[in-house]
N, C-alpha and C positions, 0 to 999 in steps of 0.2 A: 504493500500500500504506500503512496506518495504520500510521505508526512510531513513536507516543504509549506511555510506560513509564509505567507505575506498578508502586508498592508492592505486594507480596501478600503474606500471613503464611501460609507453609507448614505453620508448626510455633509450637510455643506461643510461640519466644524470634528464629525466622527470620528474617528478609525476603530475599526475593531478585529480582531484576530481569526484567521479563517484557514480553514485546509483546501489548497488550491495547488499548482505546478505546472499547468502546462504553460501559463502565461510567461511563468520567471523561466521553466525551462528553456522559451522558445526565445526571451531574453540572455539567457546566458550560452545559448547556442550562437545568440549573432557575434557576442563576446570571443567564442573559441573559433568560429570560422569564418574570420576576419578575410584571406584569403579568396574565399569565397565571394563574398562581399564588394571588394577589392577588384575580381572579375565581372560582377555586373556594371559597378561603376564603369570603369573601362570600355567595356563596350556600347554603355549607352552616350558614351564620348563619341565613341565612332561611328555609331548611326546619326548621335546629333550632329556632327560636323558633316556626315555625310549629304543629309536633309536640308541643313544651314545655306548649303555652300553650294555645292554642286546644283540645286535648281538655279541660283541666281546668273549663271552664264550659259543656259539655256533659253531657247525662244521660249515667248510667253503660249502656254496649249492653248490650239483651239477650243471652241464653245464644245464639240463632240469630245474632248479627253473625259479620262474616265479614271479613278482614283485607282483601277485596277492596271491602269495600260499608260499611266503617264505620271513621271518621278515629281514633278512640280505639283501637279492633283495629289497627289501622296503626301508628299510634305506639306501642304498645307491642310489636309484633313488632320495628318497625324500630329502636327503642333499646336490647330487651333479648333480644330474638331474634336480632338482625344484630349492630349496633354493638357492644354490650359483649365478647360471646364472641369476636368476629372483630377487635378493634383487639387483642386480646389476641395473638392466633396473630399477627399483622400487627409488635406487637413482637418477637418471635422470629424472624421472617422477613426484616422489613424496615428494621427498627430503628425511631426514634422515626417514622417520616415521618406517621402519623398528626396530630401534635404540633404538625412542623410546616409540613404545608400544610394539611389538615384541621381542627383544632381552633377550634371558634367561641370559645373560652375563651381561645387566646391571641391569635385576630386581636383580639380589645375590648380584653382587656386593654394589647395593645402598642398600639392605636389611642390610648386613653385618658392611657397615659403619655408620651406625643408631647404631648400638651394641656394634663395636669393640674398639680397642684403642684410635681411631679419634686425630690420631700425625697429625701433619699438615703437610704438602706435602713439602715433600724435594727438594730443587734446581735441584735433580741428575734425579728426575722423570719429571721436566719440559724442559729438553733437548728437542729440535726442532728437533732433529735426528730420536727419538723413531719410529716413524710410519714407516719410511723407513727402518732402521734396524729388527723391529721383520715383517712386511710383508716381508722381504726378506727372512729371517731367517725361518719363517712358509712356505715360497713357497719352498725354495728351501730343506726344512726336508722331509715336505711331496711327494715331488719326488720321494726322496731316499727312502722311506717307503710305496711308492706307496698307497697313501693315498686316491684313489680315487677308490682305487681295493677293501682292505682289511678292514674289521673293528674295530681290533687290532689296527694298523695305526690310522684310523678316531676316537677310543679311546683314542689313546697315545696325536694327536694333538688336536682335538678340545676339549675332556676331559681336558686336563694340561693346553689349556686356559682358559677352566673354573675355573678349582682350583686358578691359575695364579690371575683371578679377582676374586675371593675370598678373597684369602690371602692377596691383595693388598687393594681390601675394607676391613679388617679386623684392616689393621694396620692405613689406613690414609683414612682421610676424618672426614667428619659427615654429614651424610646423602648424602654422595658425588656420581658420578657415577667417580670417579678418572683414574679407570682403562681403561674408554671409554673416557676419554677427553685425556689421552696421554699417553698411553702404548697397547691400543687395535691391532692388527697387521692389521685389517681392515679400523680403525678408517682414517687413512688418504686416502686410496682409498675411503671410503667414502664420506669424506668431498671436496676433489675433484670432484665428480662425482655428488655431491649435487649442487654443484654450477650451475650446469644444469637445477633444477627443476623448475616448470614456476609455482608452486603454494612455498610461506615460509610465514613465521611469520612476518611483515614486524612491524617495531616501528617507533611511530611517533614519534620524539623527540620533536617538539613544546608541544605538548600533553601531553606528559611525565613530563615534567619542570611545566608545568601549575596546577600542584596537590601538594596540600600540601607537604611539605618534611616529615612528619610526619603520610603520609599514610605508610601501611604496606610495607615490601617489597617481591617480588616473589621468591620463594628461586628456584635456578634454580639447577639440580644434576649433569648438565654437567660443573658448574659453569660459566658462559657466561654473562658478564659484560652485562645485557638486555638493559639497553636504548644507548649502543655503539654496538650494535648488529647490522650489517648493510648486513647480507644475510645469507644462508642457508649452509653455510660448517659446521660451529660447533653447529647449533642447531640440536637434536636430535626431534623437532617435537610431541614431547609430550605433547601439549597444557594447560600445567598449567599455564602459565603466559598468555595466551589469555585473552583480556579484562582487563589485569590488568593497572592503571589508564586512561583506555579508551584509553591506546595508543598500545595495541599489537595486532594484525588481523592476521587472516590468510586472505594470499590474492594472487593476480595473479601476473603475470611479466610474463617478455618475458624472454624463458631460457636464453638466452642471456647476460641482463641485468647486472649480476653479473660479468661474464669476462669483457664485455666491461667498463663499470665503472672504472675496475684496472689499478692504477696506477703504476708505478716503483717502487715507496717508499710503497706502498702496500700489495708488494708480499712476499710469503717465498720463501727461495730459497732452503730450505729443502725441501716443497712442489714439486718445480720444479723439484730437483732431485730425488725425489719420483715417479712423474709422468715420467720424463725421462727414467730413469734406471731401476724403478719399474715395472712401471702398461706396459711400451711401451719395456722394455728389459728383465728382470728377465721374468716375466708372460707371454713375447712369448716366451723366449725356453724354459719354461718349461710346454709348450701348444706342442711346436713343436718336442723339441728332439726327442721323442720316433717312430714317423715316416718320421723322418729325413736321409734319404740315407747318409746325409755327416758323420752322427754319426755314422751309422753302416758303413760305410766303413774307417773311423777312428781307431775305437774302433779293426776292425779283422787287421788292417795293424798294432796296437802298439800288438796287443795278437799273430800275426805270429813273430813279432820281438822279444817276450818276450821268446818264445819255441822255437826260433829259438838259442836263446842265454840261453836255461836253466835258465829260470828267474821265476819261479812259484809263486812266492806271491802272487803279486797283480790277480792272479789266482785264488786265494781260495776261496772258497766260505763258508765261515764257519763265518762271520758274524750275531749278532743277529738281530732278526728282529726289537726291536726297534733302531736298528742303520742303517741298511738296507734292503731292502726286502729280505726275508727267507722264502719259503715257497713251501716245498718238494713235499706235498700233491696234489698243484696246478702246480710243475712245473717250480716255478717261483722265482728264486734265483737268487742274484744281487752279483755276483765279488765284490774286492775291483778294480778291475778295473772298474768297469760296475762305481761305485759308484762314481771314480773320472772322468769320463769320463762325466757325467750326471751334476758337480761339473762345470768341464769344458766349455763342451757345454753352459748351462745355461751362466756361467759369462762373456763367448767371445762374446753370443749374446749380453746380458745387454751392456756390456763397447760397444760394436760397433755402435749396436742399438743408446744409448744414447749419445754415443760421439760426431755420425755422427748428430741426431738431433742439437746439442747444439753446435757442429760448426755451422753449419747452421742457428742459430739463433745468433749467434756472427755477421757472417759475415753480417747479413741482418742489424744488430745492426751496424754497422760499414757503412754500404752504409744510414742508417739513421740519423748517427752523435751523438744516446740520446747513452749514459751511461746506461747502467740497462738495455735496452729496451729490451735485450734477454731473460731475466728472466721474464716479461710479458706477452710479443711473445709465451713463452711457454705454455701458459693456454687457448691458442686457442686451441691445441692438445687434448683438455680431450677428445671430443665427438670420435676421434680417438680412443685416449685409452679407453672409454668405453665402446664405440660399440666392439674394438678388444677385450675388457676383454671377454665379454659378448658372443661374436664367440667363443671363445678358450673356458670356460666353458661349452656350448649346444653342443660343441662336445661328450661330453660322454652321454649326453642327448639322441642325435641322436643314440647314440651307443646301450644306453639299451631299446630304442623304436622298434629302428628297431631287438634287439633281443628276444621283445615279439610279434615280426613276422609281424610289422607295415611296412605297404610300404611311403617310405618318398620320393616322386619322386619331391619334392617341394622344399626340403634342398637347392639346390644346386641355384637354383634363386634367393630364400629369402637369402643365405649367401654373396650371388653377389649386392644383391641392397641393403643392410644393410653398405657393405664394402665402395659403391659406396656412400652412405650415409653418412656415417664416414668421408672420404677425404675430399668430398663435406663441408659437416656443417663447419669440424675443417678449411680447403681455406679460406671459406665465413665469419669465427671471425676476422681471419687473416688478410685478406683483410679492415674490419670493421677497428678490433685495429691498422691499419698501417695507415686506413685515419685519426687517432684522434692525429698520432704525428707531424699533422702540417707542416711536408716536402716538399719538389716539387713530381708532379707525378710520373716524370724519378725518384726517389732515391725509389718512394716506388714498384713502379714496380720491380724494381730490388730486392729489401728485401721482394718482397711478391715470387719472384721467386727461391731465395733461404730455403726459409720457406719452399714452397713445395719440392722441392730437399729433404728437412729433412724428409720429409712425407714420401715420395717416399718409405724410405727402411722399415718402418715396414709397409705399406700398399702392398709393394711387396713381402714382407714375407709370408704376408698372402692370397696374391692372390697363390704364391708356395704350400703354404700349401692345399689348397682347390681345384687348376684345375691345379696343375704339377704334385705332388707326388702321 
């Protein structure tokens, strides 16, 4: 009989003892067959660079290719049809393990910091800001360069992140993954969206202290202080420290577990503005613009005022493509008007999007009386923002399925009880984290009512998007 105990978190604040093994097992097997590990990374190197690269000095397929009969259809079903939408749900599910046995971005980069100058990490690269400035930066480039269409594009952006964590492993660290602990453009939607998973590494700290100080220690590449390790945003799930002084498991919890737990003094507030303006503003118009009636009736009333007044510039079309999309052959040429129009769109949604939330979590803050508590309040949202990530991605999904002649008469249900899903989970934290701040009923009814109000508008966004337009 397996008489191996680990950790579980029953309840937001719990643990209690339990006979389990195959979790830690299948944790301390990733620990011994590193090797292994090692090999898949590797080769998802050379399929990515394969995909990367090789479409981009190829002609663009005809309208007839077929993801089964043409390398450029491939590459871009499998990076933005599979990969994108599915590493997403794969954070919520699994925690970072994408990160870290998968990612071609951190096997270079920890290769390279093993090698290269190994300076030690500068103050300017441990800015709180990072994650939110280059995901905004990476969302709203690849708009303009239609990064989801072209492979030029999907070379210029996700190629220059590769180099990016390169050159970044190259100059700091040793043996570090630097560039995936605070410069990655996905690393914070990650780690957001990690906080969901119902399986992480969980450290006992009694356990921990109780071993010689003179045992070895776990050298971790995300750098991650292990025995103050207390959930699944910054671990990368790479099970080298499993089992190390009998105090790291993998193990279960309730997704839950992690948001409820935070406290005010806990949170970033980079983080929140990240999730706010990011994953819940930026990443919806730039999911929606493009079939947005308000933008094309925008865009033809400033271009009849521009010819109406002899104003041709922002007219022209003579932009290159790695600045805007340009591309004769297809058709498909973006104005500099097109470009700040896309600029626009995008950043009135974010600021609106995120405003209206985070008033809303002020005022709920306000009918609760705690200081901070809006910045808490906000990480009930993720399941929101991840589920919406996760919609807004499978739409090109649905797009190149249904144009290998797939009939999807299911989309429209499954996007309806996923949405319904979303609202649901992120109420139900809501709810949760407002009974643990101790108030009378009447003040939290009130803060759980304006919470939702904050919901409301990117969950009506995307009900627009799906059964209005």
């Amino acid at each position: 009989m397996d008489t191996q105990v680990e950790n579980v978190i029953v309840s937001p604040v719990t643990f209690i003892r339990r006979k389990t093994g195959w979790l830690q097992s299948f944790g301390d097997a990733m620990q011994r067959h590193r090797s292994v590990i090692q090999a898949i990374q590797w080769a998802v190197v050379v399929v990515y660079f394969a995909l990367v690269i090789i479409p981009a000095f190829l002609p663009l397929p005809p309208d007839s290719a077929h993801v089964y009969d043409n390398l450029t259809r491939l590459a871009q079903f499998a990076f933005w049809g599979v990969w994108w939408p599915f590493v997403m749900v794969s954070m919520m599910l699994m925690g970072r393990v994408w990160c870290g046995v998968f990612c071609p971005e951190g096997s270079l980069t920890e290769l390279v910091s093993r090698r290269g100058l190994q300076y030690p990490i500068p103050r300017w690269i441990r800015w709180g800001g990072w994650p939110f400035v280059a995901f905004v930066m990476t969302t709203v480039f690849g708009q303009l360069l239609s990064v989801y269409e072209y492979p030029k594009a999907t070379l210029l952006i996700l190629g220059g992140s590769s180099l990016m964590a390169l050159a970044v492993g190259y100059v700091y660290g040793r043996g570090a993954r630097v560039w995936c602990r605070y410069l990655c453009p996905a690393n914070g939607v990650f780690g957001l969206l990690a906080r969901l998973a119902p399986v992480h590494f969980h450290v006992d700290r009694a356990a921990w202290r109780s071993k010689p100080a003179s045992t070895p220690a776990a050298a971790c590449a995300t750098l991650i202080d292990i025995p103050r390790m207390t959930g699944a945003s910054a671990c990368h799930a790479c099970g080298r420290c499993s089992g190390h002084r009998d105090a790291v498991q993998l193990a279960a919890r309730s997704p839950n577990a992690e948001v409820l737990r935070l406290s005010p003094g806990a949170v970033s507030r980079w983080e929140v503005i990240l999730l706010l303006f990011g994953v819940l503003g930026v990443a919806l118009g730039a999911f929606q613009w493009s079939a947005s009636p308000w933008f094309v009736a925008l865009k033809q009333s400033i271009a009849t005022w521009l010819v109406a007044h002899d104003s041709y510039a922002l007219l022209a079309d003579n932009a290159p493509w790695w600045l805007l999309t340009h591309y004769p052959e297809a058709n498909d040429i973006f104005t500099w008007l097109d470009g700040l129009m896309v600029l626009f769109y995008i950043g009135t949604v974010a600021l609106v999007t995120g405003g209206w939330i985070l008033a809303s979590l002020w005022v709920a803050e306000k009918w609760l009386r705690r200081p901070g508590e809006c910045w808490r309040l906000a990480y009930a949202l993720i399941p929101l923002a991840g589920i919406g990530a996760f919609l807004g991605l499978s739409m090109l999904t649905v797009t190149l399925l249904r144009a290998e002649g797939m009939v999807l008469a299911w989309v429209l249900p499954v996007r309806a009880a996923l949405l319904v899903a979303a609202v649901g989970w992120s109420a139900w934290l809501a709810w949760r984290m407002l009974a643990k701040t101790g108030t009378t009923y009447r003040r939290r009814l009130l803060a759980f009512g304006t919470v939702l109000a904050g919901m409301a508008l990117p969950a009506g966004m995307w009900f627009i998007q799906f059964f209005v337009w």
